[in-house]
C-alpha positions in Angstrom: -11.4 38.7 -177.8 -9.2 42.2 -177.5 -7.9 44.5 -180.0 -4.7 44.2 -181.5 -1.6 44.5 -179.5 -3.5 44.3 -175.9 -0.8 44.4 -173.0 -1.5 42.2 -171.1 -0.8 42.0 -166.6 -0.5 38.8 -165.4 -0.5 37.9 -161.4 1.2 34.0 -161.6 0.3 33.2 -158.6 1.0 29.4 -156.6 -2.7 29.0 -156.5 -4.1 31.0 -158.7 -3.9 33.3 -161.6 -5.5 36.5 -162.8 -5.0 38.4 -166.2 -5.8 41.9 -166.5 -6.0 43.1 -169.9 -5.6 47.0 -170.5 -8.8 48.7 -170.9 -10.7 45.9 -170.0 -10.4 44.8 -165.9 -9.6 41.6 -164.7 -10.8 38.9 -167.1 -9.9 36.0 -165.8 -9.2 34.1 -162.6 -8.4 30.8 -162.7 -6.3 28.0 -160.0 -3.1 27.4 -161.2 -3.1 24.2 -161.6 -2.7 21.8 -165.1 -4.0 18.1 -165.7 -1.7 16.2 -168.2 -1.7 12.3 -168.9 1.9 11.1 -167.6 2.2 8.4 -170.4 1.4 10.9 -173.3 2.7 14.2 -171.2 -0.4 15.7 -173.1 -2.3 18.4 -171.4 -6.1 17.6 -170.4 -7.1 20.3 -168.6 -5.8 23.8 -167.0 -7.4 25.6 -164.3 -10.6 25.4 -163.0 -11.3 22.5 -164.8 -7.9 20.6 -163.8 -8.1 21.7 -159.9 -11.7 19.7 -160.1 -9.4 16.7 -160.9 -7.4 17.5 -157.8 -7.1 13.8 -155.7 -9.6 12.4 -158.0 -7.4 11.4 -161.4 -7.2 7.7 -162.7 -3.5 6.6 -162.8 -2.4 8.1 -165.8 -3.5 11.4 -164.9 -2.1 13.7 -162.5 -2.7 17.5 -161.6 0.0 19.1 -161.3 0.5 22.7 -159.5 3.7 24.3 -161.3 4.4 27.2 -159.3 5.6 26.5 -155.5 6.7 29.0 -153.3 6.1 31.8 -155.5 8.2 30.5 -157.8 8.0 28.5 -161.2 9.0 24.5 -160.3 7.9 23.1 -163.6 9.2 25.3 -166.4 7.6 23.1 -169.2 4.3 23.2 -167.6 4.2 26.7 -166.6 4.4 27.5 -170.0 1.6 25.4 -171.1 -0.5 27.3 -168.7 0.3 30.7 -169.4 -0.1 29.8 -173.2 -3.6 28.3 -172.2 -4.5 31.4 -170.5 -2.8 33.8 -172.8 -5.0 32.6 -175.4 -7.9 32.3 -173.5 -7.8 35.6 -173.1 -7.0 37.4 -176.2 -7.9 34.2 -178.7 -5.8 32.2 -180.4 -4.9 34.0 -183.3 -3.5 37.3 -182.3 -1.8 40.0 -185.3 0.5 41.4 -182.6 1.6 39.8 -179.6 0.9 41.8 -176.1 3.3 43.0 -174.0 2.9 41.4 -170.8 3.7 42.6 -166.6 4.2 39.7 -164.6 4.4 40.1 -161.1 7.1 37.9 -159.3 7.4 37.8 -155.2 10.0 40.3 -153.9 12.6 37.6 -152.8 13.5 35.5 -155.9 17.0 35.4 -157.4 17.6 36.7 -160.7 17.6 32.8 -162.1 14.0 32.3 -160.9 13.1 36.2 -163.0 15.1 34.4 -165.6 12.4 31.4 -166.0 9.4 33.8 -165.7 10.4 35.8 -168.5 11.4 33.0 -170.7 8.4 31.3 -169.9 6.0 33.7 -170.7 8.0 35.2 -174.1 7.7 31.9 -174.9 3.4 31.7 -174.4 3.6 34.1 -176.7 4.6 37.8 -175.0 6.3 40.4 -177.4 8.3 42.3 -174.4 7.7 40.8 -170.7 8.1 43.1 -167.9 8.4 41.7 -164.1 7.1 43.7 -161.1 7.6 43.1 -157.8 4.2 41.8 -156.1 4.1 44.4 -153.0 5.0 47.0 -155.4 1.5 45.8 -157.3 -0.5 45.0 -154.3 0.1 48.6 -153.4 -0.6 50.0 -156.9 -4.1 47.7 -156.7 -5.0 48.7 -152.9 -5.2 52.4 -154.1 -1.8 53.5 -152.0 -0.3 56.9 -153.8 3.6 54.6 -153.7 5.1 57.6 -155.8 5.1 60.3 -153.0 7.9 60.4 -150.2 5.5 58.6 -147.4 5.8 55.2 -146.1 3.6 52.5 -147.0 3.5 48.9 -145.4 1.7 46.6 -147.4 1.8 42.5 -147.0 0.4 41.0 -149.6 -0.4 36.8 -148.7 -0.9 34.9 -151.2 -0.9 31.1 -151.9 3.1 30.2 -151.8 4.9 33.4 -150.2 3.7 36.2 -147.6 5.4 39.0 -148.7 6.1 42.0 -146.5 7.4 45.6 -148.1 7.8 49.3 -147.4 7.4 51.2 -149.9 8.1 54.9 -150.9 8.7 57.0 -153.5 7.8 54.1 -155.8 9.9 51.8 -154.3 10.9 49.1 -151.8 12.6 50.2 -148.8 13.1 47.2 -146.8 11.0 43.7 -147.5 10.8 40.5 -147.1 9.2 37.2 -148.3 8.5 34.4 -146.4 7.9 30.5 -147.8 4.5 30.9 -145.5 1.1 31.8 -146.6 -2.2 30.2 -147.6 -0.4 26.6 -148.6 1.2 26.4 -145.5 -2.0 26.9 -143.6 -3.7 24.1 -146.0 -0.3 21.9 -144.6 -1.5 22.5 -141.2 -4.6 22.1 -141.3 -4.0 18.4 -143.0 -1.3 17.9 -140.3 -3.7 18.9 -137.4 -6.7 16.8 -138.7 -4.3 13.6 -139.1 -2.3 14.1 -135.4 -6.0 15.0 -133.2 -8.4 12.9 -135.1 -6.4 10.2 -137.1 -7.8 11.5 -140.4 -6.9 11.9 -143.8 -8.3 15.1 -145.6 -7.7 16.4 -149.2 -5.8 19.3 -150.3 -9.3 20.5 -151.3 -11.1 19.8 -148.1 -8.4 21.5 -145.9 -8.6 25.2 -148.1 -12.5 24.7 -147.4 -11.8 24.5 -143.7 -9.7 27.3 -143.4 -12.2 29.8 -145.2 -15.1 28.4 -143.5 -13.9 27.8 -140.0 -10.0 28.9 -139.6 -8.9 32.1 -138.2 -5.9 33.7 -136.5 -8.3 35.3 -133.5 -11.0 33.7 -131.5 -14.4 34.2 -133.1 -17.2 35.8 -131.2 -19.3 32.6 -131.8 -17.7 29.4 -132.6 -18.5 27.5 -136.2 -18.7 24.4 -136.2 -18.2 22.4 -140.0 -18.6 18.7 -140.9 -15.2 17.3 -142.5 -14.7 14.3 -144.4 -12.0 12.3 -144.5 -10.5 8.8 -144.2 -10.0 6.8 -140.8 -6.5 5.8 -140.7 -7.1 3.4 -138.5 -9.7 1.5 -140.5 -9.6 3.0 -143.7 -13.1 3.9 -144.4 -14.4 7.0 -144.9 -15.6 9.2 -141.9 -17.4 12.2 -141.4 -16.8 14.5 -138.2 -17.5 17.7 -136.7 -14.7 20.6 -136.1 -14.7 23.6 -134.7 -13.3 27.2 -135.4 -11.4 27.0 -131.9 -10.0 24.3 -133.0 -8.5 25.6 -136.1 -6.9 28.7 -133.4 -4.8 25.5 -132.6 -3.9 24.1 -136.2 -2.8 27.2 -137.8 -0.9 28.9 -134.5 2.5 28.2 -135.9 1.9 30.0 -139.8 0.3 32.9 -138.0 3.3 33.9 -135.7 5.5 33.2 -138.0 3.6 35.6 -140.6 3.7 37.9 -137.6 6.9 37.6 -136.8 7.8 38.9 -140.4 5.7 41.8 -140.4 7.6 43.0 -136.9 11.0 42.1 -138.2 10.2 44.7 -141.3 9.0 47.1 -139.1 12.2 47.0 -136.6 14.4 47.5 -140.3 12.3 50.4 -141.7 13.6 54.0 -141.1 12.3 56.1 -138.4 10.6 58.5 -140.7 8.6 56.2 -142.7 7.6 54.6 -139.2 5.9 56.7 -138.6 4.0 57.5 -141.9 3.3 53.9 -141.3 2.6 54.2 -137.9 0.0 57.2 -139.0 -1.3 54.9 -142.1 -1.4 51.6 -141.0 -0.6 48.2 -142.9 -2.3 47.3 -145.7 -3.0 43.6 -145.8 -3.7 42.1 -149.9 -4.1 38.5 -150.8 -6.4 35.6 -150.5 -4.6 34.4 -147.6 -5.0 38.3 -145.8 -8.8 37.3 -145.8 -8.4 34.8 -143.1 -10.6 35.5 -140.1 -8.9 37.9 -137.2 -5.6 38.1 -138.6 -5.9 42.2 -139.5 -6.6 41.9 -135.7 -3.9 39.6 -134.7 -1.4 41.6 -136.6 -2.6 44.9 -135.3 -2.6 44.1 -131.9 1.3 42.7 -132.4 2.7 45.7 -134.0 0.2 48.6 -132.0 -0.6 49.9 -135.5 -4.1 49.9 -137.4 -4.2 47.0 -140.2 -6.7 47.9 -143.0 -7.8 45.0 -145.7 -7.8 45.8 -149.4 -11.4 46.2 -150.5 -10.4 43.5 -153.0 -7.4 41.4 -151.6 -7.6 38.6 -154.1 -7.2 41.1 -157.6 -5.1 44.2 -155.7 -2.0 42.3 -157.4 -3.7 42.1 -160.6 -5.5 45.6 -160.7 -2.0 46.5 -159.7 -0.5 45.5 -162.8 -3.0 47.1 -164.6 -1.9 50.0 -163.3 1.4 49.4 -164.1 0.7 48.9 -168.2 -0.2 52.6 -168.2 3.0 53.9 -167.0 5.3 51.6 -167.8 7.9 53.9 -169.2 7.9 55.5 -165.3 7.9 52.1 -163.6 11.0 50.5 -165.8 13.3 51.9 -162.8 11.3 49.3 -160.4 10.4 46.6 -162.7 12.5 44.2 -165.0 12.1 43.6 -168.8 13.2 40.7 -171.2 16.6 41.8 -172.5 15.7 41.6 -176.3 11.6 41.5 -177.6 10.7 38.2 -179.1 9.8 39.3 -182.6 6.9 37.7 -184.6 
């Protein structure tokens, strides 16, 4: 448990989410996903615990993912979770309530900030403050965003890719795109039921594209064993697939991911082009660890593509960042209108 008052940063992601807490690091990390019982509507489990009951629950209980996209989809549930791992984190029985950084994906509409700040005031935030996620990918991937040099950074997460240049603490041009690691998942599941006529899980499909997907051929194929469900006779099946194979599944995501790092690049000025030109992209996120796609991307755009030391916690560490200057970032971030007092 933390000392009175700890602000708190919080990176809500669609598959996962990781609190920072000032002067302590990242302390938690946990899948974004709830269990509740859908007679009672009572919650059963949250995170790691819940995404264990993912396409395993008797009837009555379902796991539930409440973020899509980026973006909050259940409002009552979100809550619940950030409660859960509000407390979690600072205990139960806090004397002042944190302040808390959020960071949101740079597309959504000033309803959607709307929900994220009501949300978490109401888990139990004194003053919630939203930052923009490429804004705190770069913060957490070490970039100096406060001078007047470009910076690309695409941060891919679970729900959104999102694509920014930043400079002089702020976004230039951006964009976010609806594709990133679910999509892949999508794919994958698609893939597996069109070529080999079987059903795989939501779990099964993020396994495969960690262990064996990639966005560039790898200099020696891997070959997994996937389980599944014959649709044709309904029994359960194991096979063998292969990493080329995956080259196939996820072909579509990929260019459309690249795609949206070239259309930023054609909309950023000439100057910081070249900065980023000089530079190169950074690449954040869970979904930037996919195998080749640095390479993919670099050899798209002719410019070198450099992974975070830590993609999965540079949003996080970034809004750690953040809570220490967050009188200088106010200009770039967005705070709850009135603090929820005690």
């Amino acid at each position: 448990m933390f000392g009175l008052g700890a602000d708190i940063g919080i990176d809500l992601g669609t598959a996962s989410v990781l609190v920072f807490v000032k002067g302590k690091g990242i302390v938690l990390q946990e899948p974004s996903v709830v269990a509740i019982d859908k007679y009672t509507n009572k919650v059963l489990a949250v995170g790691e615990e819940a995404r264990r009951m993912l396409g395993r629950t008797p009837g009555n209980i379902v796991a539930i993912r409440p973020l899509k996209d980026g973006v909050i989809s259940d409002y009552e549930i979100t809550e619940k979770m950030l409660k859960y791992f509000i407390q979690k984190t600072i205990g139960k029985r806090w004397f002042f309530k944190p302040r808390i950084i959020v960071c949101v994906p740079s597309g959504v509409t000033g309803v959607e900030k709307r929900a994220v700040i009501d949300a978490t005031n109401e888990a139990g935030g004194r003053m919630t403050y939203l930052i923009e996620e490429p804004i705190a990918a770069a913060i957490g991937a070490g970039l100096d965003i406060a001078k007047p040099n470009g910076h690309m950074i695409v941060d891919i997460g679970g729900g959104t890719t999102d694509i920014a240049v930043i400079s002089l603490g702020g976004i230039v041009t951006s964009t976010s795109i609806k594709v990133a690691g679910d999509v892949l998942d999508d794919a994958i599941t698609r893939y597996m039921r069109k070529k080999h006529n079987i059903m795989i899980g939501e779990r099964t499909a993020e396994a495969m594209k960690i262990e064996i997907g990639g966005a560039y051929e790898r200099p020696k194929e891997k070959i997994m064993d996937v389980r599944g469900r014959n649709l044709v006779t309904g029994l359960p099946i194991t096979l063998k697939v292969s990493s080329n194979e995956m080259l196939s599944a996820l072909e579509e995501p990929i260019l459309n991911m690249a795609d949206a790092v070239h259309s930023v690049l054609e909309k950023t000025p000439p100057e910081l082009s070249a900065d980023i030109s000089n530079q190169g992209i950074m690449m954040t996120g869970g979904g930037a660890m996919l195998w080749g796609l640095d390479k993919l991307i670099a050899e798209r755009t002719g410019i070198p593509v450099h992974l975070a030391d830590e993609p999965i916690s540079s949003v996080a560490k970034g809004t750690g960042q953040a809570l220490k200057s967050i009188h200088l970032l106010e200009d770039s971030m967005e705070s709850s209108k009135h603090a929820q007092r005690r």
